[in-house]
C-alpha positions in Angstrom: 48.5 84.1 65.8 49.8 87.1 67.1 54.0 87.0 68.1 54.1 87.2 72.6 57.4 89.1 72.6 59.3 87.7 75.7 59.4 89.1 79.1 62.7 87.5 79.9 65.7 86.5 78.1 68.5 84.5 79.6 71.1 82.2 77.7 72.6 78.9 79.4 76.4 78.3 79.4 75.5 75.9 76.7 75.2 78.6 74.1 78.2 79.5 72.1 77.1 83.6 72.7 80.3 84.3 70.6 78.4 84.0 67.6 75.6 86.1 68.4 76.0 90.1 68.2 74.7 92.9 69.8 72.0 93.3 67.0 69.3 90.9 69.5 68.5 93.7 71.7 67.6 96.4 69.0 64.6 93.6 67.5 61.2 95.1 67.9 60.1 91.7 69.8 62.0 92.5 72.4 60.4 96.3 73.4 58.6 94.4 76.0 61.4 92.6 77.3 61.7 93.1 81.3 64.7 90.8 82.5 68.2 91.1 80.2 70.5 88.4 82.2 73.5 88.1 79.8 76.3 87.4 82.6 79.6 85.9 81.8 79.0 85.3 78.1 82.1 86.8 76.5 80.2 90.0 75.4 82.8 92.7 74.0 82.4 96.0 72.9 80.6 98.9 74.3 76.7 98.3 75.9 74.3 99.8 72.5 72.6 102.8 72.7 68.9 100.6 71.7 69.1 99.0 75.1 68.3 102.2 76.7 64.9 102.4 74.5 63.7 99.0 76.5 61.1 101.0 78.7 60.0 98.0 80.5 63.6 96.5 81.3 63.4 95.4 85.0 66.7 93.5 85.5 69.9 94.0 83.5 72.5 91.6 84.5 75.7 92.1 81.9 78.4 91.2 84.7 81.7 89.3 84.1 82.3 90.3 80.5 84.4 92.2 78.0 82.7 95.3 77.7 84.0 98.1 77.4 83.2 102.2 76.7 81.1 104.2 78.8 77.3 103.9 80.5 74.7 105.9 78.5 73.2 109.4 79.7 70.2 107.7 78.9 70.4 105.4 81.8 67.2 107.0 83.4 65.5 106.0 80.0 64.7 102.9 81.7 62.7 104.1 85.1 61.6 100.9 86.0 64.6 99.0 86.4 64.9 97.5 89.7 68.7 95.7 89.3 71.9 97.2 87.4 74.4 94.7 87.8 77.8 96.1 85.5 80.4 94.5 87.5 83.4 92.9 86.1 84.1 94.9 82.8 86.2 97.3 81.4 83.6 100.3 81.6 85.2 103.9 82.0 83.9 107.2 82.3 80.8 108.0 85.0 77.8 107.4 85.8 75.3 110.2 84.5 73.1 111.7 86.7 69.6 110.8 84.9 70.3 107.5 87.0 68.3 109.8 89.8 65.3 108.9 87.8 65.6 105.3 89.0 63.3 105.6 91.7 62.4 102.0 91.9 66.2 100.9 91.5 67.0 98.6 94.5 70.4 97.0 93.2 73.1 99.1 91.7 76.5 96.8 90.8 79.1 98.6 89.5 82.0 97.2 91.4 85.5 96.0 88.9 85.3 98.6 86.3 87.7 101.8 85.3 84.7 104.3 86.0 86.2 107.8 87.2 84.8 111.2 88.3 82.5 111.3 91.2 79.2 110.2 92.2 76.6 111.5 91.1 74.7 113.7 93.8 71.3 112.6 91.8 72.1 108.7 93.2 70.1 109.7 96.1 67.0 110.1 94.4 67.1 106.3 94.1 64.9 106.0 97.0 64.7 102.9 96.6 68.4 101.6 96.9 69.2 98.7 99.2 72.9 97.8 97.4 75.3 100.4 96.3 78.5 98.4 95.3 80.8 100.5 92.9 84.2 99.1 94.8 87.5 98.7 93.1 87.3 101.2 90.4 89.1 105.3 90.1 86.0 107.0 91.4 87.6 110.3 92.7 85.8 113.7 94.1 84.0 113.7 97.3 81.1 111.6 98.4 77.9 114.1 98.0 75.8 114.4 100.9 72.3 113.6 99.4 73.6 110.0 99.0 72.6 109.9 102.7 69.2 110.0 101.8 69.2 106.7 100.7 67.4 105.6 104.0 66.7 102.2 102.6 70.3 101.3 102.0 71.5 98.4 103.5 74.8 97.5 101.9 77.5 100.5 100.3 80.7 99.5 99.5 82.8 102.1 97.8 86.3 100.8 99.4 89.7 100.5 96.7 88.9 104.3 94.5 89.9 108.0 95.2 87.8 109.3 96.9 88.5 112.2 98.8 86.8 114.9 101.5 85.2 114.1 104.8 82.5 111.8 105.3 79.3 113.4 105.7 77.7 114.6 108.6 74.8 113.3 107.2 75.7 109.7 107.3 73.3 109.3 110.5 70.3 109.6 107.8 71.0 105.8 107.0 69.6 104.1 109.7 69.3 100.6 107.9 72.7 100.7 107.0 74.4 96.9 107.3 77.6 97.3 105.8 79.5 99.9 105.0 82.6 100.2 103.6 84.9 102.5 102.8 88.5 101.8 103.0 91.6 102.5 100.6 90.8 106.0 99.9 91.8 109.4 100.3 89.2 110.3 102.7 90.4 113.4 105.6 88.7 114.9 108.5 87.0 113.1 111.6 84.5 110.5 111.8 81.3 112.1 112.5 79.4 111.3 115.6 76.4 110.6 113.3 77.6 107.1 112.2 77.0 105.8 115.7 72.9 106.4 115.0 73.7 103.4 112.4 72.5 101.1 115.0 72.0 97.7 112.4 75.9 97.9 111.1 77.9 94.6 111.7 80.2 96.1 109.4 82.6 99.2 109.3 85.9 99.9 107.4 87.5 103.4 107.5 90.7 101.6 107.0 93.7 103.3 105.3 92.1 106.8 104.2 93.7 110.0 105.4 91.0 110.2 109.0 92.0 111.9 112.2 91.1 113.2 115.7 89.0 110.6 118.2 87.2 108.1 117.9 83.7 108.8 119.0 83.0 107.7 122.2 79.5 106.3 121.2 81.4 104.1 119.0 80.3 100.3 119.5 77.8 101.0 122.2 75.0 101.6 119.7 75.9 98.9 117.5 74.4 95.6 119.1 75.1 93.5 115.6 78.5 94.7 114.9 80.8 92.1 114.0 84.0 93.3 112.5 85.3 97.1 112.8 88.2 98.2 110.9 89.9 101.5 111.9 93.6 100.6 110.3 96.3 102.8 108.8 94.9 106.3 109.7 95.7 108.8 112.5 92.9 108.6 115.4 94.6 109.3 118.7 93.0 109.4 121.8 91.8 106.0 123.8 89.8 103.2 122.5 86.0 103.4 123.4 85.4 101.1 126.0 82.4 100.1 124.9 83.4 99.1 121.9 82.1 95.5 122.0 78.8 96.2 123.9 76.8 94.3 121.7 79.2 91.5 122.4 79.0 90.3 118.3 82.3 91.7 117.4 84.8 88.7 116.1 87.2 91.2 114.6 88.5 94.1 115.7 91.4 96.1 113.6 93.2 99.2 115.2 96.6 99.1 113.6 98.9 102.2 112.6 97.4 104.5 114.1 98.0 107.0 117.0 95.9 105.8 119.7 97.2 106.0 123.6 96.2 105.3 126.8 96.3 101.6 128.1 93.8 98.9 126.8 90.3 98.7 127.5 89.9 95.4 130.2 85.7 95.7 128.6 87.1 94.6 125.2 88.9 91.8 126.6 85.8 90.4 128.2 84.3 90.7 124.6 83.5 86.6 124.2 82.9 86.6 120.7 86.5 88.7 119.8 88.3 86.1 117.8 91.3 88.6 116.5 92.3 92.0 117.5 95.3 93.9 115.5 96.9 97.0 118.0 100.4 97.1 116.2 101.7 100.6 115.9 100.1 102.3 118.2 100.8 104.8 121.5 99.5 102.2 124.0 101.0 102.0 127.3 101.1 98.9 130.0 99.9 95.8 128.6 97.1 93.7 127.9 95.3 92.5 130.3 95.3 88.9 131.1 93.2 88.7 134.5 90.3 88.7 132.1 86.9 86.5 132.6 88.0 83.0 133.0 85.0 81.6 131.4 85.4 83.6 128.0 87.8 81.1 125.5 91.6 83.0 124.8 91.3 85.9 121.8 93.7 84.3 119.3 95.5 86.6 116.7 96.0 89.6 118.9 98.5 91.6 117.8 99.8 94.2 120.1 101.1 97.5 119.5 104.9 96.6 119.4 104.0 94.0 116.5 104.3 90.9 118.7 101.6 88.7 118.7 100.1 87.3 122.1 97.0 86.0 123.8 94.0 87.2 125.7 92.5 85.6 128.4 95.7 82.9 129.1 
């Protein structure tokens, strides 16, 4: 009887993978092999050139190991993989840009590596992209503006690298964006007045990048879903959009160390679901308001610009 070469290959914690090698994915039975899920098994060394030669490889889940060395320029090899999932290794180096041939790739986990250089402008050929995570890891340059092609994406989280430049104007491309976030980098420039077309976001973080100038007006008004907004540690000036908390669905609402002025917005304070707002170190002027709606419950956690900590809504 003719060998069925699997489609899948997982091992249980029960398996002492210690003693197996590397060697399993070069065997010819596995050519047909379309889900590799070999997370948290104490795999070292650098990922083998043969895996790239598994045409039909769907899922590759090698997260939360010891491996090390770089990702293959024959990434694209494998053009129907629809999950990458390299998180939690000690990969350096970048990602080359025949992962553009991904079309179908909807899951790209790179997050908790050492990978440097930039991203690849080719990433937005992945048309298919719903996750971009590649947080916590020395990704420098700027971030390319075909990435905003990507109007699929729901989820890109590039926050703790060094990335620097502005954030494209093209941003406003991604309408099914959900989370985005970018803080702890070296980003500079203005926030462009495209991100408020990113109408599905319940979460933003610019925090603690190198931003300036206003916030746009538009900001918080077009997001009925948003629930936390973090604008900490950069220099916007100017006042807080009033209608920042339209879509009354923001709990948190981060401002600190900046250079915003003016006096505080009474249409936040009326914000029900606001559960903590950080002002400290700011260029407010008056106070906060505390004739607010009496049938909203007190904002806890408010901490105003002076770094004292007080209470909406008593």
């Amino acid at each position: 009887m003719a060998f069925k070469a699997p489609s899948l290959l997982n091992f249980s914690n029960q398996i002492n993978f210690q003693s197996l090698t590397w060697a399993i994915i070069s065997s010819q039975g596995l050519l047909q092999l379309q889900v590799l899920y070999l997370e948290e098994k104490n795999l070292e060394g650098p990922i083998p050139e043969t895996l790239w030669s598994l045409e039909n490889l769907q899922e590759l889940v090698l997260s939360g190991n010891k491996i090390n060395g770089t990702i293959s320029d024959k990434t694209g090899n494998c053009k129907q993989l629809v999950v990458v999932a390299l998180s939690g290794n000690n990969l350096v180096g970048y990602i080359h840009k025949s992962v553009g041939n991904l079309s179908g790739l909807n899951s790209l986990f790179l997050f908790d590596n050492m990978l440097e250089s930039s991203l690849p402008a080719e990433l937005g050929n992945c048309n298919s992209l719903v996750e971009l995570r590649r947080q916590n890891n020395f990704i420098g340059g700027t971030i390319p503006p075909e990435i905003c092609n990507l109007e699929k994406l729901e989820v890109l989280y590039l926050f703790n690298n060094c990335i620097e430049g502005y954030i494209p104007i093209e941003i406003g491309n991604m309408n099914n964006l959900v989370q985005l976030a970018v803080y702890n980098n070296s980003l500079t420039g203005r926030i462009p007045s495209a991100i408020t077309d990113l109408k599905k976001l319940k979460f933003l973080s610019v925090a603690h990048n190198n931003l300036i100038g206003e916030v746009p007006s538009e900001l918080g008004k077009n997001y009925p879903y948003l629930e936390k907004l973090d604008l900490t540690g950069n220099s916007f000036y100017g006042a807080i959009p009033s209608s920042i908390c339209t879509g009354n669905k923001l709990s948190v609402l981060s401002l600190g160390n900046n250079h915003f002025n003016g006096s505080f917005p009474i249409e936040i304070g009326k914000c029900s679901s606001l559960s903590r707002v950080i002002l400290r170190n700011n260029l407010l002027q008056g106070s906060i308001p505390t004739n607010l709606d009496s049938d909203r419950p007190p904002i806890k956690n408010v901490y105003q610009y002076k770094g004292h900590k007080g209470h909406l809504g008593q």
